[in-house]
C-alpha angles and dihedrals in degrees: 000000000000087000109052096032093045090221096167096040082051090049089239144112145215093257089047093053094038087056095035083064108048088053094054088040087046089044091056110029084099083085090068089074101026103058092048092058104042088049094044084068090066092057088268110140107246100217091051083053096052095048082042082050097058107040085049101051088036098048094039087043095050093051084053095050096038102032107028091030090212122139092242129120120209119202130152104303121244107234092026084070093045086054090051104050096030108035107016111036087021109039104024097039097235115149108242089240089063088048098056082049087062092037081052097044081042088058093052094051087055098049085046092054088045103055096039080053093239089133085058096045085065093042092062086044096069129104107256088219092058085049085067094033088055084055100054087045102055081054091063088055101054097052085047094045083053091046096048094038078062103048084233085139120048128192129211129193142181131230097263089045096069124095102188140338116224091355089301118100115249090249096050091045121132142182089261087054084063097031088113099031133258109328107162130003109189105200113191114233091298085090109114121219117205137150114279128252094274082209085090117104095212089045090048098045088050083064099047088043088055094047096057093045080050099051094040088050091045090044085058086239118177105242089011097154095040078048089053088050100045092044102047084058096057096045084051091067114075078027086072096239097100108058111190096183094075086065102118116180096189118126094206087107089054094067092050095045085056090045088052093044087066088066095052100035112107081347081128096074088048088062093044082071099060100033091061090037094083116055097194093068087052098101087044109048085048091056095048087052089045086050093049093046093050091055112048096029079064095044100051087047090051089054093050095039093038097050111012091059092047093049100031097242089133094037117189095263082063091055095049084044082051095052104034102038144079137236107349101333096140135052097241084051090052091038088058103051090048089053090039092063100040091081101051086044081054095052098047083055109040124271135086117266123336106225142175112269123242084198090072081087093079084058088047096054098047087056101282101150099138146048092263081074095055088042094053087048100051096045079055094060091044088055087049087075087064102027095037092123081054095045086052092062098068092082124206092255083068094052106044091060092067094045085054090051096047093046097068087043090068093040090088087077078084096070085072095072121094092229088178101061104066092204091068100030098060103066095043094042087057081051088059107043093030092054091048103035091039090040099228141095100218084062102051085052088043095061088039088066103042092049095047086053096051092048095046092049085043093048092046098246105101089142090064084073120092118241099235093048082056087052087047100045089048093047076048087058103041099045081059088054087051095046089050086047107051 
């Protein structure tokens, strides 16, 4: 193990990835039960998705870990699967079997972009400040996403203020919009952020969770953030939060899950015959894969940028390696194949793109700075088939607590950027706040580029801009138009 994870050369042991990886596994299980409900929206089965879920976060997670031999945990995105109930099977029309199709071709374009090196080309092109700048903001996202894991905010709007309620305008609304409840409700800028009621249990808990993370990190105690967790669920218990009666140990839902999985398993290439039957839709399903490339190749960039060069897991000599050799001869080569087929392994089960968690930050944090980490996470997903009424009881309100506090760990990125000087300030600070208002990481890298461009023409010094950050910055822009324009 020593040998093949290079624990000592990585200044690690077994008990610090082993740990590093219940806590990012801890961090992200949430996605087991979120994704399954979000894609059964769309008609998908949800026990299908959960099972889908879990081979494609454990498989994709298990090549990172053995072949790349880097501490990240891959599992379905959130805000990949939004895109692909709301916008793209809801709004556009499209079966969820033909999207899968596009989530699958999707999956094979990265992996083509990957291997011709193509990823790592964008990588060198960009600025070395918004490096720093994607850090800090993701950063940003990880405390929000806490925050918002934990109802801690809260957002009121009024009538006027609503754009559409599941994916249909209010004016347009009918008795089928609502047929399966209310799914989805977009406000306009009228929606009011505040601080939540703190008479709340799971809210207070969520403090109290949050406290005792605090206290254990600034104590400097091993496993301070798994503790916290751990912790936290315990203490939910006589709070009435934890309910451990619910904790059901049949395996009755095991059978069904298998029998769904049958409907969402290489559905995918059913759907590829109907997608490419109509040529009318051609212009449109390319976009939409386009739209679904663009975001989670981004995503997955902003994760490595933004905590691999504030930990050293891709040192410098990773990055030369990057740059000067062939075939995958760095880490960050190896790290972006394995995140490149994730999402194709995802579509042939059952579930949207497969995508590098952010989330992995929490494992980081906690010492993660090898494979052993990935391979504990993903045995851990596997178990989840098996454990999943345990892994229900960690609610959200444990977990929140740990993203919060990673969060302002990675906020010290920050300290890179030359503030003081606006030229530079301007684009990273749009990779902070866009990351955490728009709730995505490939926007807040998005408006990073746009406004970078736009300082550097209006500073006279467009050549100063890569050309594959100009390429970027104008698939940015167009993807926007497509998006205004579906």
């Amino acid at each position: 193990m020593e040998t093949f994870f290079k624990l000592k050369e990585n200044k690690t042991t077994v008990r610090r990835e082993i740990i590093a990886g219940l806590t990012t596994f801890f961090a992200m299980s949430y996605i087991l039960f979120v994704n399954p409900s979000i894609l059964s929206i769309a008609g998908m089965p949800s026990q299908a998705v959960f099972l889908a879920t879990i081979i494609a976060s454990a498989i994709s997670t298990l090549v990172m870990g053995l072949f790349a031999n880097v501490p990240y945990a891959l599992a379905p995105g959130m805000g990949l699967n939004a895109f692909f109930t709301f916008t793209v099977v809801i709004g556009l029309g499209f079966t969820w079997q033909e999207a899968l199709a596009m989530v699958f071709i999707c999956g094979l374009f990265n992996i083509f972009i990957t291997v011709t090196k193509v990823r790592k080309s964008i990588i060198h092109a960009i600025p070395v400040s918004l490096q720093h700048a994607i850090g800090g903001g993701i950063g940003i996202f990880v405390a929000y996403l806490g925050f918002k894991n934990a109802n801690m905010i809260t957002f009121s709007t009024s009538a006027e203020n609503i754009i559409s309620v599941n994916g249909v305008a209010p004016a347009d609304a009918t008795a089928k919009t609502f047929a399966k409840g209310v799914s989805s409700v977009v406000g306009n800028g009228g929606v009011v952020p505040a601080i939540t009621n703190f008479a709340n249990p799971a809210v207070l808990l969520a403090v109290i969770g949050l406290i005792i993370t605090a206290v254990l990190v600034i104590k400097q105690v091993r496993g301070a953030i798994l503790i916290g967790i751990i912790a936290t669920t315990v203490l939910g218990i006589p709070m009435g939060v934890v309910d451990l009666s619910t904790v059901d140990w049949s395996q009755n839902h095991l059978g069904s899950a298998f029998k769904e999985l049958g409907v969402t398993f290489l559905a995918a290439f059913g759907g590829m015959k109907s997608l490419f039957s109509d040529s009318s839709r051609l212009p449109l399903v390319l976009m939409t894969i386009f739209a679904f490339s663009l975001s989670d190749t981004f995503d997955t960039l902003g994760t490595f940028i933004g905590t691999g060069r504030k930990t050293g897991i891709f040192s410098e000599a990773d990055e030369r390696a990057l740059e000067e050799g062939k075939g995958f001869d760095s880490k960050m080569d190896r790290a972006l194949f394995a995140d490149a087929i994730g999402t194709s392994i995802g579509a042939i089960f059952g579930t949207s793109n497969t995508t590098t968690y952010v989330e992995s930050a929490a494992g980081i944090s906690a010492g993660g700075r090898t494979g052993l980490t990935a391979v504990t996470t993903a045995v851990l997903f596997l178990l989840s088939t098996v454990l999943v009424p345990l892994v229900g009881v960690v609610p959200a309100e444990a977990t929140a607590p740990a993203l919060i506090v990673v969060g302002v760990m990675m906020l010290s990125s920050f300290l890179d950027v030359k503030w003081d000087n606006f030229e530079e300030a301007l684009p990273c600070f749009f990779a902070g706040m866009f990351m955490g208002l728009c709730y995505s990481i490939s926007y807040g890298i998005a408006a990073a580029f746009i406004f970078y461009c736009l300082v550097k023409v209006v500073k006279g010094k467009a050549k100063e801009i890569h050309p594959i950050l100009w390429a970027a910055t104008a698939l940015f822009i167009l993807n926007f138009i497509i998006l205004a324009i579906i």
